[in-house]
C-alpha positions as CSV (number, residue, x, y, z in Angstrom):
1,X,0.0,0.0,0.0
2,X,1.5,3.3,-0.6
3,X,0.3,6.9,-0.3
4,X,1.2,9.8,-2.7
5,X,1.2,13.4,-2.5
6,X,2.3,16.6,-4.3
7,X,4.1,19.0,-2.4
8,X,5.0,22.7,-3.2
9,X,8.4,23.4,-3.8
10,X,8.9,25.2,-0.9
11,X,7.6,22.7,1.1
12,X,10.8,21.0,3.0
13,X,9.4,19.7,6.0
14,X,6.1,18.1,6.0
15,X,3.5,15.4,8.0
16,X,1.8,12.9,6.4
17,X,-0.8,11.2,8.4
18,X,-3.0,8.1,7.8
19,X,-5.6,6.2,9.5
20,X,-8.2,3.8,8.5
21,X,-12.0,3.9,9.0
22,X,-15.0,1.5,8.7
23,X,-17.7,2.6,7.5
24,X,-16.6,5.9,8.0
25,X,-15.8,5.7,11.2
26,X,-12.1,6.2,12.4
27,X,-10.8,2.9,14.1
28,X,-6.5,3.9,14.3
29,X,-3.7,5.5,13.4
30,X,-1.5,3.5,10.9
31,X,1.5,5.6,10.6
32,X,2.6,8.9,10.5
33,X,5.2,10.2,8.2
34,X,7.4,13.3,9.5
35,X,10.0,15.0,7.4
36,X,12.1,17.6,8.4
37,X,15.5,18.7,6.4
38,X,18.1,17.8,8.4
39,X,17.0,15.2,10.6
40,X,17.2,11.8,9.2
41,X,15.8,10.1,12.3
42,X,12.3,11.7,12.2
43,X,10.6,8.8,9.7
44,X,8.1,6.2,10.1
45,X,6.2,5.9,13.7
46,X,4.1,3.1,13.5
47,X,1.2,2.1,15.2
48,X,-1.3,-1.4,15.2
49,X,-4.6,-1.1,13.7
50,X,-7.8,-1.8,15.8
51,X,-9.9,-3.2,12.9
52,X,-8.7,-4.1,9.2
53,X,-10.5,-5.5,6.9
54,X,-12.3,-5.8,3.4
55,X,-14.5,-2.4,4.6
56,X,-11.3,-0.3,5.2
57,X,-10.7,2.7,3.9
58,X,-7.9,5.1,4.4
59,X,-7.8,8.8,5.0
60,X,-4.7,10.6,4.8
61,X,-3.8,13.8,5.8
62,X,-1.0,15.8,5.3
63,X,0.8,19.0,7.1
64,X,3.0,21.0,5.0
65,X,5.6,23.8,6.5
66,X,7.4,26.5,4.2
67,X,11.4,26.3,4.3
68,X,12.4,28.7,6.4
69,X,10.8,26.5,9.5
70,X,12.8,23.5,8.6
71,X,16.3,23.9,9.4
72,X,16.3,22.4,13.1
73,X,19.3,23.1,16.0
74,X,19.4,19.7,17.9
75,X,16.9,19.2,20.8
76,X,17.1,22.9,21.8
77,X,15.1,24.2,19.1
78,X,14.5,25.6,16.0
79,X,16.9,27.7,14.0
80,X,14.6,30.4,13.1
81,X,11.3,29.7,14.9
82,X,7.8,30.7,13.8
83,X,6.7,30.8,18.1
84,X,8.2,29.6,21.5
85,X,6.3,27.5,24.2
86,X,7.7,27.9,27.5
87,X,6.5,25.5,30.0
88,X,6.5,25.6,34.0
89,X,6.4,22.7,35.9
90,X,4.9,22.1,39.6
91,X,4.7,20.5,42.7
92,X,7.0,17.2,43.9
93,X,10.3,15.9,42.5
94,X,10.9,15.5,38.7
95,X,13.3,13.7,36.6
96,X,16.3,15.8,35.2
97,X,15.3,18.6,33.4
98,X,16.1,17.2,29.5
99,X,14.1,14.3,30.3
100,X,11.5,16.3,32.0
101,X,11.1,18.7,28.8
102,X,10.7,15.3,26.5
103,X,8.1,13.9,28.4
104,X,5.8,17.1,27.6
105,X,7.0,17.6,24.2
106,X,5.8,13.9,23.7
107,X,2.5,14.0,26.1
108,X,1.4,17.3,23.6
109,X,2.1,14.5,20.6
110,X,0.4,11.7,21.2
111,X,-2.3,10.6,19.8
112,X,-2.6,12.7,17.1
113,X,-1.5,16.0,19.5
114,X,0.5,19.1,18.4
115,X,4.4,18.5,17.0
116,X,5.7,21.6,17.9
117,X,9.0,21.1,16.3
118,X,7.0,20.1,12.8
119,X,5.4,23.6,13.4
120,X,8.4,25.4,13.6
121,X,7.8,26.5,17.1
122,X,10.5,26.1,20.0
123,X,9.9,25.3,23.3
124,X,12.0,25.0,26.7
125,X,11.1,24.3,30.6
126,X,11.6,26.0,33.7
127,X,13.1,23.9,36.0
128,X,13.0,24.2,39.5
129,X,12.4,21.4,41.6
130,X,16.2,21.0,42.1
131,X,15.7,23.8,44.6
132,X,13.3,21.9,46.8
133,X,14.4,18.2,45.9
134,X,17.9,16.6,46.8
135,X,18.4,15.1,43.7
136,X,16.2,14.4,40.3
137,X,13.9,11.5,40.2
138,X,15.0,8.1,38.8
139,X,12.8,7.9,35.9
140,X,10.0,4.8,36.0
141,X,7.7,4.3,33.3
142,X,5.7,7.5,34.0
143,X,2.4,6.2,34.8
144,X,1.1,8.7,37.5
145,X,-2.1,7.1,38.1
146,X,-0.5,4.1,39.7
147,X,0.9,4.7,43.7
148,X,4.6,3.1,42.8
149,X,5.2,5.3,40.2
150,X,3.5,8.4,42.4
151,X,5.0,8.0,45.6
152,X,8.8,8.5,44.0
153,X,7.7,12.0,43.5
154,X,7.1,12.9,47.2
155,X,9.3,10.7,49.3
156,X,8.9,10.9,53.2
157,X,11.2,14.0,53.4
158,X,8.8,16.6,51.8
159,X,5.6,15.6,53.9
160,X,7.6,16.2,57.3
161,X,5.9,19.4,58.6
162,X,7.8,19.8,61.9
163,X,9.2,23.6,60.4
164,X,5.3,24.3,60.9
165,X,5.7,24.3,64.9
166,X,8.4,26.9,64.2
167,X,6.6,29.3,62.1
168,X,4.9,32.8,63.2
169,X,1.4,32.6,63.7
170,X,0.5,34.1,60.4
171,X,2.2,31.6,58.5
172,X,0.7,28.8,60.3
173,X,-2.5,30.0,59.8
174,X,-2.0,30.3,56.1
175,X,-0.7,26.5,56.0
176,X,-3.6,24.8,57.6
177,X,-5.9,27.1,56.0
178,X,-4.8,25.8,52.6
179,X,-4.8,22.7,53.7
180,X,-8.6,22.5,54.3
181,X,-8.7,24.2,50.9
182,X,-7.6,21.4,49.6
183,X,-8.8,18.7,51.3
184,X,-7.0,18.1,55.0
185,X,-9.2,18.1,57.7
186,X,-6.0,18.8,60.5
187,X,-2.5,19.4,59.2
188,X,-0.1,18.3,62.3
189,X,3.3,19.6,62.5
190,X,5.0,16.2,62.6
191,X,7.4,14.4,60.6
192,X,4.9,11.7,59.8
193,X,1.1,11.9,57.5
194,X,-0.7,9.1,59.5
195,X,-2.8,12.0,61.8
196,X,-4.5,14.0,58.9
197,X,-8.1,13.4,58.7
198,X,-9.1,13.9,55.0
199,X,-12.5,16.4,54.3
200,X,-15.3,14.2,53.7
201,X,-16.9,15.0,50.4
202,X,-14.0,17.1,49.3
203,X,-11.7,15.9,45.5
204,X,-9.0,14.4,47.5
205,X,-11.3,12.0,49.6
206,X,-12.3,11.1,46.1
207,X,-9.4,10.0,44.9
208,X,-8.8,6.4,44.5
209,X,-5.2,6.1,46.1
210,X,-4.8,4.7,49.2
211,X,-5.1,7.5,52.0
212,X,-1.4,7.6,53.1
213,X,-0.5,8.4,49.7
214,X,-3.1,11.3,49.2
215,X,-1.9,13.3,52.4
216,X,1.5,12.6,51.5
217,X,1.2,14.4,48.4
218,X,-0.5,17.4,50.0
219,X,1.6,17.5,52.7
220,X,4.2,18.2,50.2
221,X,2.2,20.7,48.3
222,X,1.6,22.5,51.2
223,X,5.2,22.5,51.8
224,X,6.6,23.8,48.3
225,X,3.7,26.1,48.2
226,X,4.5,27.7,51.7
227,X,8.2,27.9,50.3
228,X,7.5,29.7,47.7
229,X,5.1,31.8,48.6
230,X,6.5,33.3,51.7
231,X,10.4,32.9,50.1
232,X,11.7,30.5,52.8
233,X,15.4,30.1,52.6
234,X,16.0,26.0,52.0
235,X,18.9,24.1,51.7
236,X,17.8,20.7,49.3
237,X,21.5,19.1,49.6
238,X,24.3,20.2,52.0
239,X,26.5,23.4,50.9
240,X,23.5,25.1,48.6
241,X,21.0,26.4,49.8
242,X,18.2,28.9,48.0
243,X,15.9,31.6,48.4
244,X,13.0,29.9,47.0
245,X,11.1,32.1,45.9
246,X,13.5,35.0,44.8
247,X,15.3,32.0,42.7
248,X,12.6,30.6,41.1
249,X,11.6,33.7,39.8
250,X,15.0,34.5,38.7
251,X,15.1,31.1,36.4
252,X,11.7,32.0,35.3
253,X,12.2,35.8,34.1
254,X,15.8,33.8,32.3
255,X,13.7,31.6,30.6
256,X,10.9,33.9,29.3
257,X,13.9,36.4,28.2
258,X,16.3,34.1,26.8
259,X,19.1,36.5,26.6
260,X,17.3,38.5,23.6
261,X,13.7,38.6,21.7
262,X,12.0,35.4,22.1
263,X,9.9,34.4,19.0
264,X,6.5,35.4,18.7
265,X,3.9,33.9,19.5
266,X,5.6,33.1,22.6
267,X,2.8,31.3,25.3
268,X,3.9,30.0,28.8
269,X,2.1,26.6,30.0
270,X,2.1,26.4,33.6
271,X,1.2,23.7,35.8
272,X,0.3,23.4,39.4
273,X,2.6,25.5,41.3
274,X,3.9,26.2,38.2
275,X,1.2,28.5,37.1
276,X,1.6,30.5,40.7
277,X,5.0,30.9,39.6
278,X,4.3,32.1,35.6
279,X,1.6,34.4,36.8
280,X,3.6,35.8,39.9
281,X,6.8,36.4,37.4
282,X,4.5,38.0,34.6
283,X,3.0,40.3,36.9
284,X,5.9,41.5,39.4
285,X,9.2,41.0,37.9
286,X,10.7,44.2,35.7
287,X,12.2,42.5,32.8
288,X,10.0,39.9,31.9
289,X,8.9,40.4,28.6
290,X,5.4,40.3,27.2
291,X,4.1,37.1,25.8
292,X,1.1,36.3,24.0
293,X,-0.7,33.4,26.0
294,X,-1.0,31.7,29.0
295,X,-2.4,28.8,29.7
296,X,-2.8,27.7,33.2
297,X,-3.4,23.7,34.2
298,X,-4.3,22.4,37.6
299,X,-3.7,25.5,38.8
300,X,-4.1,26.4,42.5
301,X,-5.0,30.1,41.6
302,X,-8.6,29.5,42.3
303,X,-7.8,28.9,46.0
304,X,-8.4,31.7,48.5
305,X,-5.1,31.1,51.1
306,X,-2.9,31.5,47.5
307,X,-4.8,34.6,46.3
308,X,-4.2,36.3,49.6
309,X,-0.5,35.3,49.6
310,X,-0.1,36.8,46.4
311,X,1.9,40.3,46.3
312,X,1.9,42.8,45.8
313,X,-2.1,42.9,47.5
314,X,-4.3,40.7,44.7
315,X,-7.8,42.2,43.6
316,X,-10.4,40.3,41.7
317,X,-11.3,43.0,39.3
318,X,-7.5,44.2,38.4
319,X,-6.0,40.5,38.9
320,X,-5.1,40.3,35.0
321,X,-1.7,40.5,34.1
322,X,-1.6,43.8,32.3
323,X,1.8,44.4,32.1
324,X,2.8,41.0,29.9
325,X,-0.3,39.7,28.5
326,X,-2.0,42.8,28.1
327,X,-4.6,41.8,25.1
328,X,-3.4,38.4,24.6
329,X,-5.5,35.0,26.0
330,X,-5.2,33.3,29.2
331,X,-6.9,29.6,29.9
332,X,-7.3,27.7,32.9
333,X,-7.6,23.8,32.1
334,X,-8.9,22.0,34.7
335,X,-10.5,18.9,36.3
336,X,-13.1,19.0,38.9
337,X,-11.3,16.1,40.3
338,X,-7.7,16.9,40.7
339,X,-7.3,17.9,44.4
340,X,-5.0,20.6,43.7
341,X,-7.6,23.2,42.0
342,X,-11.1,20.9,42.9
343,X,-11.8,22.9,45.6
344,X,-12.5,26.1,42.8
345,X,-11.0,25.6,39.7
346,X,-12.1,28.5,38.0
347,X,-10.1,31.8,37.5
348,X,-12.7,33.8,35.3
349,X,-14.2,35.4,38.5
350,X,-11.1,36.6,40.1
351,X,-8.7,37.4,37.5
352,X,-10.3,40.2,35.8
353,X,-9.4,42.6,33.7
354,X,-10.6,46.3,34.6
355,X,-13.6,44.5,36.3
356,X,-14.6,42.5,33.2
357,X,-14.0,38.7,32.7
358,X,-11.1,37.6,30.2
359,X,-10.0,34.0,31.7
360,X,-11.6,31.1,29.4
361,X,-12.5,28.7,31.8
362,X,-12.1,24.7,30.3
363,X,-13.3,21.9,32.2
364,X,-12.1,18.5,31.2
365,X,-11.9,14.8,32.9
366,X,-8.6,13.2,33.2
367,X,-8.6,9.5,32.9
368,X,-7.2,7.6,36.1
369,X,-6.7,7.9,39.5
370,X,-4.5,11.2,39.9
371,X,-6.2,13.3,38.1
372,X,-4.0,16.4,38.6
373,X,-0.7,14.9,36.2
374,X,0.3,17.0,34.0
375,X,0.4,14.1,31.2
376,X,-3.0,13.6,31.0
377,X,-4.1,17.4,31.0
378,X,-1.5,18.0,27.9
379,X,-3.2,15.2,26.2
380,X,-6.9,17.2,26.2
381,X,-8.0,17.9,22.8
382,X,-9.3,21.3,24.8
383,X,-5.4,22.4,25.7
384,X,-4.4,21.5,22.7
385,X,-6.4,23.3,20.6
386,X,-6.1,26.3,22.9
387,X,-2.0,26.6,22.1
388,X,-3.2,26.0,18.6
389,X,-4.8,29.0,18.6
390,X,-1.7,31.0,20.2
391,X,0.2,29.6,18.1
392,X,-1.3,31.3,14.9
């Protein structure tokens, strides 16, 4: 069987796609073709058919990109881009920050997702968990719905909240406030998670991980979040130590700049504590330059304890970020079921522009038991066809 197109001459990188249908419905994806000058490696990816048969047809598709967005620099990115993604990551321990990057280039592929390389658009990660977390994780098979491959992420050491008994009153406060937010009924200052009652009726008790499990991982989000937040000094590994919050900004406001004019459209994909940290960079750090989307996943924004932390003073009807995005789009992916926005995952209401709503709210349902991974929200045909749009 062979497929055959026509191309322009211009045309030097291009996708050819086919799948097979039964009467006329679409059953899998054979293959897809990629081409781009200069890389020999990008060729067949194949994948089994569901049904085949004497009723098959085949529908094939093709992508074609002008020259100019071909000529590719490595892993890093594109020679002369046509648009630059810049993705955040969030809470608990990730693998090293090449492999990290991989994993959401390929989670926006699959299954018939975006290839941002095939588009001519760039893309890079700010990493920070390095500043928080001893050492990367050991990379598994990546399955964050089951508790092996989850509990790597937050190991004993982060749900140890003996520094609470430390802390001013204020702080304290704000820590078991958010806790309730997000589904702990008590949050003890001890080094262990066995005491935490979990809010009956609440995402997290909904969850379908064994309880241990789900107030270890908010323990620990409570942790990075109150790091952050209130710019704890923290010392991941002995002789460097960080001001978390001052640091992580620093990497951010490096990444969005890249030492000149990043390409246009440039949007910023933040997840979990990752989209505190784009949205706190975009609106209070001098430098950062403007960008033309934002697109916010799992984010804890909605939640009041992290609006109230946020400086300088947050206020629902001025809570837009004027300064970078200005006219551009921000939206706020989410699933009713991922503990870390459940308790009110929506951001239209409070981050307004001049008093009038500009946040496009999208509500979808993640497959499996942890709902907030950021794997399964890049794989949403809503995301996806979200950066599509920035992207134009």
């Amino acid at each position: 069987m062979s497929v055959f197109v026509v191309l322009p001459d211009a045309c030097h990188a291009y996708v050819v796609t086919l799948r097979a249908a039964v009467s006329g419905a679409v059953t899998g994806l054979i293959a897809r073709h990629r081409r781009v000058e200069g890389d020999p490696t990008r060729d067949w990816i194949a994948r089994p058919l569901v049904v085949l048969g004497p009723r098959t047809v085949y529908l094939a598709s093709i992508t074609c990109h002008p020259r100019r967005t071909c000529v590719r620099k490595g892993l890093a990115g594109l020679e002369h881009p046509l648009g630059h993604v810049t993705f955040v990551h969030g809470i608990g321990n990730k693998p090293e920050p090449s492999v990290l990057l991989e994993h959401w280039r390929a989670a926006l592929l699959d299954d018939d997702g975006i290839d941002l390389a095939s588009l001519g658009v760039s893309s890079s990660l700010v990493y920070w968990a390095d500043v928080l977390y001893p050492q990367p994780l050991v990379e598994t098979s990546g399955d964050e719905s089951a508790p092996l491959e989850l509990a790597p992420m937050v190991d004993a050491a982060p749900s140890d909240l003996s520094w609470l008994a430390s802390l001013p009153p204020q702080e304290r406060g704000f820590v078991e406030r958010l806790g309730i937010e997000v589904g702990l009924a008590t949050v003890a200052p001890t080094p262990g998670d066995d005491l935490e009652a979990i809010v009956a009726d609440s995402p997290l008790e909904a969850v379908p991980l064994p309880a241990w499990l789900k107030r270890r991982l908010m323990r620990a989000f409570l942790r990075d979040v109150h790091h952050y937040l209130y710019d704890v000094e923290f010392s991941p590994r002995a002789g460097e130590s960080f001001q978390v919050r001052r640091d992580v900004r620093a990497r951010t406001v490096a990444a969005l700049t890249n030492d000149g004019p990043m390409p246009r459209p440039h949007v910023v994909i933040g997840h979990s504590l990752g989209s505190v940290v784009a949205y706190d960079v975009l609106v209070n750090c001098p430098g950062t330059p403007p960008v033309d989307g934002i697109i916010t996943v799992g984010s804890p924004l909605g939640l009041s304890e992290v609006q109230g932390a946020l400086t300088p003073p947050y206020t629902r009807n001025d809570g837009w970020p004027e300064r970078c995005l200005a006219d551009g789009r921000w939206v706020n992916v989410s699933d009713g079921m991922d503990p870390v926005c459940g308790a009110d995952p929506r951001l239209a209401g409070d981050f307004r522009r001049h008093g009038v709503v500009r946040v496009d709210d999208v509500a979808v349902k993640n497959r499996g038991s942890w709902r907030h991974s950021i794997g399964k929200y890049l794989g949403q045909p809503q995301l996806r066809n979200a950066l599509r749009d920035m992207l134009q």
